[in-house]
C-alpha positions as CSV (number, residue, x, y, z in Angstrom):
1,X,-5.8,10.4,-14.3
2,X,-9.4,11.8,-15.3
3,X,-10.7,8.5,-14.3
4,X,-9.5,8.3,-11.2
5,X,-9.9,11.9,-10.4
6,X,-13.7,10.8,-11.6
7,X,-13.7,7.4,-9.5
8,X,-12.5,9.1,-5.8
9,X,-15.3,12.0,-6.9
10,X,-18.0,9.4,-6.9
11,X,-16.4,7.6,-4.4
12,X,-16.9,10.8,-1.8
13,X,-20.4,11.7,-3.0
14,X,-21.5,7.9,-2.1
15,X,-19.7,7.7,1.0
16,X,-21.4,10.7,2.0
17,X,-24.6,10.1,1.0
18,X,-24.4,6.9,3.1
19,X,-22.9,9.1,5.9
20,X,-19.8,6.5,6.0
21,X,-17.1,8.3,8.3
22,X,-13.7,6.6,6.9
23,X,-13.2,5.1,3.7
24,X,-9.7,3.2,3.1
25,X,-7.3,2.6,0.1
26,X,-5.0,0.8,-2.0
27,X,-2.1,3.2,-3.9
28,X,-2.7,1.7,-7.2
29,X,-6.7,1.7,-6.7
30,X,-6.6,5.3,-6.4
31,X,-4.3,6.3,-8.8
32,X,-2.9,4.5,-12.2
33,X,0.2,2.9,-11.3
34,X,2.0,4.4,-14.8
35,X,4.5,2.6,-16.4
36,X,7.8,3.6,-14.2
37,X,8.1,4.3,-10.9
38,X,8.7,8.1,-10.9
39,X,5.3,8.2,-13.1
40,X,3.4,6.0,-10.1
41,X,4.6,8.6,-7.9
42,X,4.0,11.4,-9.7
43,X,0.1,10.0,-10.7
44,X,-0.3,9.0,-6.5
45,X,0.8,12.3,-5.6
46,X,-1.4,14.3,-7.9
47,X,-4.6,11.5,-6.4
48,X,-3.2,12.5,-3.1
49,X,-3.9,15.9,-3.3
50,X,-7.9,15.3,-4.8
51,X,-8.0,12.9,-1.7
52,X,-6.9,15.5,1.0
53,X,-9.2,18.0,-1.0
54,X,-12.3,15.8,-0.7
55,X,-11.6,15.2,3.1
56,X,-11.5,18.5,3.9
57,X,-15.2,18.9,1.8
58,X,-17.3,16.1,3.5
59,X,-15.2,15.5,6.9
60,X,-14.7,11.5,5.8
61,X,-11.4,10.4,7.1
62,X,-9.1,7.8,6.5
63,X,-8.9,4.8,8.7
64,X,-5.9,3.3,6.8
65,X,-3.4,3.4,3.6
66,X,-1.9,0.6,1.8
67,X,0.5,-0.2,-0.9
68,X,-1.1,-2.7,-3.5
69,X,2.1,-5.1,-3.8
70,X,0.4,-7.9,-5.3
71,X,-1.7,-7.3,-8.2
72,X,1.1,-6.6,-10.4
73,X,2.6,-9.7,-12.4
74,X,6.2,-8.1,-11.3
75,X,4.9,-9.9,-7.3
76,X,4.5,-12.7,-8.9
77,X,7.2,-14.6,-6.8
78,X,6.6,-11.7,-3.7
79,X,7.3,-8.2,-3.1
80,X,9.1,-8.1,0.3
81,X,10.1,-11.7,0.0
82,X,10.9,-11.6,-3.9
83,X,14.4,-12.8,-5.0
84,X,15.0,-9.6,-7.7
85,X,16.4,-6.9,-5.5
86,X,14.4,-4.6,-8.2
87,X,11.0,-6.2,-7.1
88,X,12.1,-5.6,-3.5
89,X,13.2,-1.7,-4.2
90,X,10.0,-1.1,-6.2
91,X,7.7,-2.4,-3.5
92,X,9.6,-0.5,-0.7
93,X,9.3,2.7,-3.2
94,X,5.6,1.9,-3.2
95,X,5.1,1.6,0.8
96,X,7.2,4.5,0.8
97,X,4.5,6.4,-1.0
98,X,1.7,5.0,0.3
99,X,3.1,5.6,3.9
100,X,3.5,8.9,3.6
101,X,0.4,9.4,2.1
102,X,-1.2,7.8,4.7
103,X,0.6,10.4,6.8
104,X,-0.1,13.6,4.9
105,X,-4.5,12.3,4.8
106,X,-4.1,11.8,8.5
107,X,-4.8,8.3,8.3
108,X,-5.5,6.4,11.4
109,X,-3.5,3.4,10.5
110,X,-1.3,1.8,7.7
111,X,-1.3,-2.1,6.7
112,X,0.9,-4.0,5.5
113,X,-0.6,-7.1,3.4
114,X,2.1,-9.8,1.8
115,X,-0.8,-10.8,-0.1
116,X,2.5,-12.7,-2.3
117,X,4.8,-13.1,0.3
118,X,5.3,-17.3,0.2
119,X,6.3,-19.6,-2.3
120,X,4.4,-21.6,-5.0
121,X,6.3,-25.2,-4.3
122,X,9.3,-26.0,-1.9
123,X,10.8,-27.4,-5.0
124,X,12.2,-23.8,-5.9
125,X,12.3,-21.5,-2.4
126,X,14.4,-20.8,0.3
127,X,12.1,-20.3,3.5
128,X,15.0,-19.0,5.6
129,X,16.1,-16.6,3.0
130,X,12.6,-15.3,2.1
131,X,11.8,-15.4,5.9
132,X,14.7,-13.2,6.6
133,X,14.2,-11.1,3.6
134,X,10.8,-10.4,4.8
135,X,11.8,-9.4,8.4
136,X,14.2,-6.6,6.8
137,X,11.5,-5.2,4.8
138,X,9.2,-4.7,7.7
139,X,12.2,-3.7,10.3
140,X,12.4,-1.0,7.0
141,X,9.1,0.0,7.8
142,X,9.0,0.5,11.3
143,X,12.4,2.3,10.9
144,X,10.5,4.4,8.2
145,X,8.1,5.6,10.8
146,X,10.2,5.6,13.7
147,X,13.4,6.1,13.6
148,X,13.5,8.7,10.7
149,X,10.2,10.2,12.8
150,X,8.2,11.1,9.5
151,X,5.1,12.3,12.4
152,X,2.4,9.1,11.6
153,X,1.1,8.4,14.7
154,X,-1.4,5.4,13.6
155,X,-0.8,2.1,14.0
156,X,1.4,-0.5,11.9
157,X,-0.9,-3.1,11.1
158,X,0.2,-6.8,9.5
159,X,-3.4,-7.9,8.0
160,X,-2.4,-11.8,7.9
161,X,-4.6,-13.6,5.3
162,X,-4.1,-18.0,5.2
163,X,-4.8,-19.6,2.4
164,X,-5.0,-16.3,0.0
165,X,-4.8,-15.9,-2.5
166,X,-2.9,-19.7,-2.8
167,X,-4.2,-22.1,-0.7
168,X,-0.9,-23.1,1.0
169,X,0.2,-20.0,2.4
Protein backbone atom coordinates (compact mmCIF):
# COMPACT_ATOMS: atom_id res chain seq x y z
CA UNK A 1 0.00 0.00 0.00
CA UNK A 2 2.95 2.61 0.71
CA UNK A 3 3.62 2.34 -2.90
CA UNK A 4 0.65 3.18 -4.20
CA UNK A 5 -0.21 5.58 -1.58
CA UNK A 6 3.41 7.03 -2.96
CA UNK A 7 2.47 6.53 -6.81
CA UNK A 8 -1.19 8.53 -6.70
CA UNK A 9 1.02 11.22 -4.47
CA UNK A 10 3.25 11.84 -7.40
CA UNK A 11 0.71 11.16 -9.67
CA UNK A 12 -1.32 14.47 -8.19
CA UNK A 13 1.82 16.66 -7.85
CA UNK A 14 2.52 16.04 -11.76
CA UNK A 15 -0.93 16.37 -12.88
CA UNK A 16 -0.95 19.60 -11.20
CA UNK A 17 2.12 20.92 -12.17
CA UNK A 18 0.99 20.35 -15.76
CA UNK A 19 -2.35 21.96 -14.72
CA UNK A 20 -4.12 18.58 -16.14
CA UNK A 21 -7.92 18.91 -14.94
CA UNK A 22 -8.96 15.00 -14.85
CA UNK A 23 -6.87 12.15 -14.63
CA UNK A 24 -8.51 8.51 -15.07
CA UNK A 25 -7.95 4.96 -13.55
CA UNK A 26 -7.75 1.35 -13.53
CA UNK A 27 -8.80 -0.39 -9.87
CA UNK A 28 -5.82 -2.56 -9.81
CA UNK A 29 -3.38 0.38 -11.12
CA UNK A 30 -4.28 2.28 -8.13
CA UNK A 31 -4.29 0.00 -5.60
CA UNK A 32 -2.63 -3.75 -5.20
CA UNK A 33 -5.03 -6.16 -6.19
CA UNK A 34 -4.12 -8.55 -2.92
CA UNK A 35 -4.41 -11.99 -3.01
CA UNK A 36 -8.34 -12.49 -2.28
CA UNK A 37 -11.02 -10.64 -3.07
CA UNK A 38 -12.01 -9.14 0.28
CA UNK A 39 -8.20 -7.93 0.45
CA UNK A 40 -8.68 -6.15 -3.22
CA UNK A 41 -11.48 -4.46 -1.75
CA UNK A 42 -10.25 -3.64 1.30
CA UNK A 43 -6.56 -2.29 -0.43
CA UNK A 44 -9.11 -0.20 -3.27
CA UNK A 45 -11.01 1.22 -0.54
CA UNK A 46 -8.28 2.41 1.58
CA UNK A 47 -6.66 4.04 -2.36
CA UNK A 48 -10.10 5.36 -2.63
CA UNK A 49 -10.02 7.40 0.17
CA UNK A 50 -6.12 8.99 -0.63
CA UNK A 51 -7.82 9.61 -4.18
CA UNK A 52 -10.91 11.63 -2.88
CA UNK A 53 -8.41 13.30 -0.42
CA UNK A 54 -6.06 14.48 -3.31
CA UNK A 55 -9.12 15.80 -5.27
CA UNK A 56 -10.31 17.79 -2.86
CA UNK A 57 -6.36 19.33 -2.50
CA UNK A 58 -5.70 20.28 -6.19
CA UNK A 59 -9.43 20.41 -7.74
CA UNK A 60 -8.31 17.46 -10.46
CA UNK A 61 -11.33 15.44 -11.16
CA UNK A 62 -12.12 12.25 -12.43
CA UNK A 63 -13.28 11.86 -15.97
CA UNK A 64 -13.77 8.01 -15.65
CA UNK A 65 -13.24 4.60 -13.40
CA UNK A 66 -12.54 1.27 -14.65
CA UNK A 67 -12.13 -2.28 -13.45
CA UNK A 68 -8.83 -3.78 -14.87
CA UNK A 69 -10.39 -7.27 -15.92
CA UNK A 70 -7.70 -8.41 -18.06
CA UNK A 71 -4.30 -8.20 -16.82
CA UNK A 72 -4.75 -10.97 -14.47
CA UNK A 73 -3.93 -14.58 -15.83
CA UNK A 74 -7.46 -15.72 -14.03
CA UNK A 75 -9.06 -13.48 -17.66
CA UNK A 76 -7.22 -15.48 -19.47
CA UNK A 77 -10.22 -17.13 -21.29
CA UNK A 78 -12.47 -13.62 -20.42
CA UNK A 79 -13.95 -12.00 -17.46
CA UNK A 80 -17.66 -11.31 -18.47
CA UNK A 81 -17.57 -13.96 -21.13
CA UNK A 82 -15.32 -16.50 -19.07
CA UNK A 83 -16.77 -20.15 -18.65
CA UNK A 84 -15.77 -20.38 -14.67
CA UNK A 85 -18.72 -18.81 -12.95
CA UNK A 86 -15.87 -17.77 -10.25
CA UNK A 87 -14.01 -15.63 -13.00
CA UNK A 88 -17.42 -14.13 -13.86
CA UNK A 89 -18.29 -13.35 -9.92
CA UNK A 90 -14.80 -11.97 -9.38
CA UNK A 91 -14.87 -9.58 -12.22
CA UNK A 92 -18.49 -8.45 -11.37
CA UNK A 93 -17.01 -8.00 -7.65
CA UNK A 94 -14.34 -5.87 -9.26
CA UNK A 95 -16.79 -3.60 -11.47
CA UNK A 96 -18.75 -3.50 -8.45
CA UNK A 97 -15.89 -1.74 -6.73
CA UNK A 98 -14.73 0.20 -9.20
CA UNK A 99 -18.26 1.46 -9.96
CA UNK A 100 -18.86 2.73 -6.97
CA UNK A 101 -15.81 4.21 -6.66
CA UNK A 102 -16.22 5.94 -9.57
CA UNK A 103 -19.41 7.14 -7.80
CA UNK A 104 -18.07 8.14 -4.42
CA UNK A 105 -14.75 10.49 -6.69
CA UNK A 106 -17.54 11.97 -8.65
CA UNK A 107 -16.40 10.59 -11.69
CA UNK A 108 -17.75 11.82 -14.95
CA UNK A 109 -18.01 8.48 -16.62
CA UNK A 110 -17.26 4.66 -16.12
CA UNK A 111 -15.97 2.22 -18.98
CA UNK A 112 -16.28 -0.90 -19.50
CA UNK A 113 -13.37 -2.57 -21.56
CA UNK A 114 -13.58 -6.62 -22.42
CA UNK A 115 -10.14 -6.17 -23.17
CA UNK A 116 -10.50 -10.49 -22.96
CA UNK A 117 -13.84 -10.93 -23.89
CA UNK A 118 -13.48 -13.28 -27.27
CA UNK A 119 -12.01 -16.57 -27.84
CA UNK A 120 -8.49 -17.68 -28.81
CA UNK A 121 -9.67 -20.37 -31.78
CA UNK A 122 -13.33 -21.48 -32.68
CA UNK A 123 -11.98 -24.94 -32.10
CA UNK A 124 -12.85 -24.58 -28.30
CA UNK A 125 -15.75 -21.63 -27.81
CA UNK A 126 -19.22 -21.15 -27.91
CA UNK A 127 -20.00 -17.67 -29.47
CA UNK A 128 -23.66 -17.79 -28.59
CA UNK A 129 -22.99 -18.84 -25.06
CA UNK A 130 -20.22 -16.27 -24.52
CA UNK A 131 -22.26 -13.69 -26.47
CA UNK A 132 -25.08 -14.20 -24.20
CA UNK A 133 -22.96 -14.47 -21.17
CA UNK A 134 -21.59 -11.20 -22.03
CA UNK A 135 -25.06 -9.39 -22.56
CA UNK A 136 -26.00 -10.43 -18.79
CA UNK A 137 -22.95 -9.04 -17.40
CA UNK A 138 -23.45 -5.67 -18.89
CA UNK A 139 -27.58 -5.76 -18.38
CA UNK A 140 -25.81 -6.32 -14.56
CA UNK A 141 -24.25 -3.17 -14.92
CA UNK A 142 -26.71 -0.96 -16.08
CA UNK A 143 -29.07 -2.58 -13.51
CA UNK A 144 -26.27 -1.73 -10.97
CA UNK A 145 -26.58 1.88 -11.76
CA UNK A 146 -30.11 2.09 -12.53
CA UNK A 147 -32.26 0.09 -11.17
CA UNK A 148 -30.70 -0.28 -7.68
CA UNK A 149 -30.20 3.78 -8.22
CA UNK A 150 -26.61 3.85 -6.46
CA UNK A 151 -26.70 8.09 -7.60
CA UNK A 152 -23.81 7.85 -10.65
CA UNK A 153 -25.03 10.11 -13.00
CA UNK A 154 -21.97 9.70 -15.72
CA UNK A 155 -22.20 7.89 -18.58
CA UNK A 156 -21.79 4.04 -19.24
CA UNK A 157 -19.23 3.81 -21.74
CA UNK A 158 -18.28 0.36 -23.79
CA UNK A 159 -14.51 1.43 -25.04
CA UNK A 160 -14.46 -1.20 -28.09
CA UNK A 161 -10.84 -2.02 -29.03
CA UNK A 162 -10.49 -4.61 -32.56
CA UNK A 163 -7.71 -6.51 -32.88
CA UNK A 164 -6.39 -6.01 -29.01
CA UNK A 165 -4.80 -7.30 -27.53
CA UNK A 166 -5.29 -10.60 -30.10
CA UNK A 167 -5.53 -9.79 -33.49
CA UNK A 168 -8.78 -11.62 -34.22
CA UNK A 169 -11.05 -10.03 -31.90
Amino acid sequence: MELAIGKAEAAFEFFSKLGIDYYSFHDTDVAPEGSSIKEYHNNFAQMIEHLKRHQEQSGIKLLWGTANCFSNPRFAAGAASSPDPEVFAYAAAQVFSAMNATLRLKGANYVLWGGREGYETLLNTDLKHEREQLGRFMRMVVEHKHKHKIGFKGDLLIEPKPQEPTKHQ
